[in-house]
C-alpha positions in Angstrom: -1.0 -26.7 -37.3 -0.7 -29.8 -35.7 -1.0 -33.2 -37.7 -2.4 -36.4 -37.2 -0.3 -39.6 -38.8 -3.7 -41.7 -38.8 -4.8 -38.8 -42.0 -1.8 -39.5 -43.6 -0.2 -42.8 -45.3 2.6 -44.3 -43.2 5.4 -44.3 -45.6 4.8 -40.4 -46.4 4.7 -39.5 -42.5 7.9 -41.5 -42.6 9.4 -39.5 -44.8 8.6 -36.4 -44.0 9.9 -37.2 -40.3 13.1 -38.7 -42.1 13.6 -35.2 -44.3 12.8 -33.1 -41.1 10.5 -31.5 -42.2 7.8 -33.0 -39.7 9.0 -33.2 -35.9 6.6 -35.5 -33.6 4.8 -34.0 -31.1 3.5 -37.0 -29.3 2.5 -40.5 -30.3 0.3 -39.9 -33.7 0.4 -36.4 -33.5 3.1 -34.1 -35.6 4.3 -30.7 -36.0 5.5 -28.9 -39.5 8.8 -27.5 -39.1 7.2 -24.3 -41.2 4.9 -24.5 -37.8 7.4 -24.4 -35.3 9.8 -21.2 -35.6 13.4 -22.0 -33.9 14.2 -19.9 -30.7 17.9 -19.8 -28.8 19.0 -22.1 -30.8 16.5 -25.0 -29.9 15.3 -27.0 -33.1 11.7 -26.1 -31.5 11.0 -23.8 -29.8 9.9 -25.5 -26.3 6.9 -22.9 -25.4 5.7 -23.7 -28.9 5.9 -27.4 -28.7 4.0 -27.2 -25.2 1.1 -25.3 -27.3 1.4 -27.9 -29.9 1.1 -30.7 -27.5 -2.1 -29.4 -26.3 -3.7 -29.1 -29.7 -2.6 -32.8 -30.4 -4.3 -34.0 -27.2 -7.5 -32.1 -28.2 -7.5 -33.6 -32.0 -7.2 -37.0 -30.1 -9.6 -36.9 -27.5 -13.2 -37.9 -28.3 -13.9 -34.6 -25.3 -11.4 -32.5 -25.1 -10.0 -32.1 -21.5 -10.0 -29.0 -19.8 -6.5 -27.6 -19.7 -5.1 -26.5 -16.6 -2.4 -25.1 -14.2 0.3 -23.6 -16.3 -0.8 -25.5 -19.3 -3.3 -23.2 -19.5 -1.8 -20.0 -18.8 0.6 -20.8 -21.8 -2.6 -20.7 -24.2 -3.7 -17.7 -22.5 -0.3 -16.2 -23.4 0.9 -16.1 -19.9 4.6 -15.8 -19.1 5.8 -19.0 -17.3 9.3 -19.7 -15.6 9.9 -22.9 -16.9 7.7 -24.4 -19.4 6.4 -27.7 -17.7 7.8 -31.0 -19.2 4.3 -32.5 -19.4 0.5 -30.9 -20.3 -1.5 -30.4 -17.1 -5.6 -31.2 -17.5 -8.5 -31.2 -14.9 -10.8 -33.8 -14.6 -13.7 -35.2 -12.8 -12.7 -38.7 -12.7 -9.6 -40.2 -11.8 -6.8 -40.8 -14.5 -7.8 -43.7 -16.6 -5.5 -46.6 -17.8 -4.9 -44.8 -21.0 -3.0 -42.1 -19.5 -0.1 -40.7 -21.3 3.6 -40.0 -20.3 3.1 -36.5 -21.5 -0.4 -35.5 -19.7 -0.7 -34.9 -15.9 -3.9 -35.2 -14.6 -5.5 -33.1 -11.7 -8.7 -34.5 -10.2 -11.3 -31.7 -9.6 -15.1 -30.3 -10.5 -15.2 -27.6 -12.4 -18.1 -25.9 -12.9 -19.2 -23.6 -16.0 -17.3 -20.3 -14.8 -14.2 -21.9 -14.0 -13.9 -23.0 -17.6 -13.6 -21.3 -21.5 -12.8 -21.6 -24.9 -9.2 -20.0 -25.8 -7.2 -20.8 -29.2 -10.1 -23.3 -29.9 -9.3 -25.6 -27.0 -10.8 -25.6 -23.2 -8.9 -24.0 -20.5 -9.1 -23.0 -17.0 -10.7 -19.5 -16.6 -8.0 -16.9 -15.7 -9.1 -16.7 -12.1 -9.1 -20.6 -11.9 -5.4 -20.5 -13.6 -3.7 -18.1 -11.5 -4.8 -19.8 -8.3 -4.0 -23.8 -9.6 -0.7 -22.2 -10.5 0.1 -20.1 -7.2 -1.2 -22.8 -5.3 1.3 -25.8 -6.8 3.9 -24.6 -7.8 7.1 -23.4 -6.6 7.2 -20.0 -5.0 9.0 -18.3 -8.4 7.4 -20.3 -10.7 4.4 -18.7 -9.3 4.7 -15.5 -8.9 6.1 -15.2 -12.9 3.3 -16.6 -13.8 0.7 -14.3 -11.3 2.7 -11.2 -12.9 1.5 -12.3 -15.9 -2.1 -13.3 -15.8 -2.3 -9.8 -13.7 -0.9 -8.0 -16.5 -3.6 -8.9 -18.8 -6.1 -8.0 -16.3 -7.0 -11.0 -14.0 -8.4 -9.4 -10.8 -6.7 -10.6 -7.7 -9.9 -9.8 -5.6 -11.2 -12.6 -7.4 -8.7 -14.7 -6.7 -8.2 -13.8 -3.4 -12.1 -14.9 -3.0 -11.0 -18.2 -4.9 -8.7 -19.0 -2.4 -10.9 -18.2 0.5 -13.3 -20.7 -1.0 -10.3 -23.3 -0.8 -10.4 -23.1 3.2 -7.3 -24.4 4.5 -6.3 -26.8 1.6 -2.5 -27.6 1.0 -1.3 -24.4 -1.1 -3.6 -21.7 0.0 -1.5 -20.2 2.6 1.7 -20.3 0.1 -0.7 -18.8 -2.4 -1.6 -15.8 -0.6 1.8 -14.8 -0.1 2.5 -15.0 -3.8 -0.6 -12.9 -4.8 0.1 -10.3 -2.4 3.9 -9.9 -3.6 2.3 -10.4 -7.2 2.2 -7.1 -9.5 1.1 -6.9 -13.2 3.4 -3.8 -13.9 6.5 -6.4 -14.3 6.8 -7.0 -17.8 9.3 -10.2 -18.3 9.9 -13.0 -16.3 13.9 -11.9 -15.6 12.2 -9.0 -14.0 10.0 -10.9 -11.6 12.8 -13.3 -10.8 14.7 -10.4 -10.0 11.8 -8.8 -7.7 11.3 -12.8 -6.4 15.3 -12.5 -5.4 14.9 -9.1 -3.6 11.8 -10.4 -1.4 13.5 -13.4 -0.7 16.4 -11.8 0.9 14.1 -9.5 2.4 14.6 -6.0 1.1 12.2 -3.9 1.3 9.6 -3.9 -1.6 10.6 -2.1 -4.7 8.5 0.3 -6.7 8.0 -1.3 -10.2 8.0 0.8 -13.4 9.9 3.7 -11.8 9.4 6.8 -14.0 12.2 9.6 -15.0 12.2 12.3 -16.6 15.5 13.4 -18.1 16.7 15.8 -20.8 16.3 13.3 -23.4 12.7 12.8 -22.3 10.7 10.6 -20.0 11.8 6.7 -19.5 10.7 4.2 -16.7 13.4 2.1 -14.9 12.3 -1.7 -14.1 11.9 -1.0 -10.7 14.1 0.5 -7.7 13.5 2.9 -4.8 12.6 6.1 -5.5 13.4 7.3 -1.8 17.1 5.9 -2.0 17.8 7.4 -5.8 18.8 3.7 -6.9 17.3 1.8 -10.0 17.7 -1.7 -11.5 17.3 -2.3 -15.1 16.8 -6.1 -15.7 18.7 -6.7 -19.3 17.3 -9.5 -20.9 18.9 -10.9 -24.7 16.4 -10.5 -26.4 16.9 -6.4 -26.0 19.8 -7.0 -28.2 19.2 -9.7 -30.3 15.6 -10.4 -32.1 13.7 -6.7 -31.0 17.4 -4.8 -32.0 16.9 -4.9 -35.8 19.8 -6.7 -36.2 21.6 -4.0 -35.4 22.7 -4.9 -31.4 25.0 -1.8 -31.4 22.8 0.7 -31.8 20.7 -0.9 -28.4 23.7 -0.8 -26.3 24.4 2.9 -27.4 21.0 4.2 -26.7 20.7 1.8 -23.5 24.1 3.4 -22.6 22.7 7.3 -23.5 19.3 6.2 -21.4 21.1 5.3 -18.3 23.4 8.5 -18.6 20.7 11.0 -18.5 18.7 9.0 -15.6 22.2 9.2 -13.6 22.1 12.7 -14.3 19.0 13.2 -13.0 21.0 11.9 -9.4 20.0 8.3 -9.7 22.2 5.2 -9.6 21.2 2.6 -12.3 22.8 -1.2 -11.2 22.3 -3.5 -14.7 21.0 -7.2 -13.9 21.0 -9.9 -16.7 19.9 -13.5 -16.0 23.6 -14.3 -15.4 23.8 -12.4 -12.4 19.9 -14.0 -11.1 22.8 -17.5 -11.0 24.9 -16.1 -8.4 22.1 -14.7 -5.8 25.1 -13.7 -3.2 27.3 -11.5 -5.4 23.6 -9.7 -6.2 22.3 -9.1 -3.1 26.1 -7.9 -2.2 25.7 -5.3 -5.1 22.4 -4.1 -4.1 22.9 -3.8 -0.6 25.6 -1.5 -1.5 23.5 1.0 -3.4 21.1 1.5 -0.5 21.6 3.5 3.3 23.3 1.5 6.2 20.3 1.9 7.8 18.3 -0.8 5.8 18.6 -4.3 7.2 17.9 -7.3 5.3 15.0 -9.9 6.8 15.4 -12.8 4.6 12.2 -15.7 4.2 13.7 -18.9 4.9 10.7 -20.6 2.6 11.4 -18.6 -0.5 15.3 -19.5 0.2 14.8 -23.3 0.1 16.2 -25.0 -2.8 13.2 -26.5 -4.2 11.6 -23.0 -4.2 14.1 -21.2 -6.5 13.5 -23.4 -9.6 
């Protein structure tokens, strides 16, 4: 629950900020530390003080501001690459000379369907979200997020209409590309930034969700080729730290007795963690290895460029 210091008396918000048990969320707005669980080791947890900011902004605002872009596919519970430094809101009018440091401003009509109440604040309908967010942002950034929203069940007909309705704005064509690579059946971000990696070096699509049935029952790779016999199993920490139990060892045996019985079902099972996403040319090497000589790579310069790989 997010606080406003103008409900409390100065010298106690003072001294619950000095005792830490209050951290600020933006000018006049606070968070209890009771609020904001801890995650890798950040004093707060940065997805949650993103969500926190937003709630603070609404208290504040004499109309709340529709939240957008990939503001609002955090409230819709939307996996996002990186979670954006300031909170993104769609207006009518242009930004007025109140703005704040911490709010970016899009200028646009929205009309009754492109907007809804989630989490008691106004967002961006999910159609309306996933094509803001494929449209501006970077290629990755995008296509996490269009995994996402797909996964809970946003149509991409409609958004493929959406963007038809857009014409030949800056974005759309970009945008297109990203919802036709995008697939709700990836269920983290490491595993769409791996996908993202594949398509950008240009090998040929992977099947997601790849199903095997072996003698200790039926499990279903991350994705791989079927055709080929090879599989790649995205590890991401949290399979060994929080979801383990606190008991990491038993994940790594029955991670290690999964991948056994899938190898002997005559596939070969290459392990990615996010380390390996940081060195893009030692990957590709080890996938290209696992496949026939036969299949040539046709990288996309555009998903390749710097800026598109944040």
């Amino acid at each position: 629950m997010v606080l406003r210091s103008r409900d409390f008396p100065s010298d106690f918000v003072a001294r619950e900020v000095r005792a830490m048990r209050w951290v600020r969320v933006r000018r006049g707005a606070y968070l209890p530390v009771a609020d904001a669980p801890a995650s890798s080791g950040e004093f707060v947890d940065r997805r949650q003080m993103h969500l926190a900011r937003i709630a603070a902004i609404a208290s504040q605002s004499s109309a709340s501001p529709a939240f957008s872009h990939e503001s609002a596919a955090l409230v819709r519970g939307a996996q996002v690459w990186r979670v954006p430094q300031c909170v993104h809101v769609t207006q009518r009018s242009s930004a007025s000379g109140r703005r704040g440091a911490d709010i970016a401003r899009h200028k646009a009509i929205l009309m009754a369907d492109d907007v809804e109440i989630r989490s008691g604040v106004l967002v961006t309908s999910g159609v309306r979200t996933l094509v803001d967010c494929m449209m501006t942002l970077p290629p990755l950034s995008a296509l996490v997020v269009a995994d996402s929203l797909l996964s809970q069940g946003i149509d991409p007909d409609s958004a493929a209409l959406a963007l038809t309705a857009r014409g030949h704005r800056r974005g759309v064509r970009r945008a297109r590309m990203i919802l036709a690579e995008a697939d709700g059946a990836a269920e983290s971000a490491g595993e769409t930034a791996l996908r993202y990696l594949l398509w950008a070096y240009g090998f040929p699509r992977p099947e997601l969700q790849v199903r095997v049935d072996t003698r200790l029952g039926t499990f279903w790779a991350d994705l791989g080729w079927r055709r080929w016999g090879v599989l790649i199993e995205y590890d991401g920490l949290v399979k060994y730290g929080s979801l383990a139990g606190g008991a990491p060892s038993d994940v790594v045996v029955k991670e290690k007795r999964r991948q056994e019985a899938m190898e002997e079902e005559g596939f070969r099972v290459l392990r990615v963690t996010k380390f390996d996403l940081q060195n893009p040319g030692q990957l590709v090497a080890r996938v290209i290895k696992r496949l026939p000589p036969s299949v040539h790579l046709t990288p996309i310069p555009e998903l390749l460029l710097p800026s598109s790989r944040r």
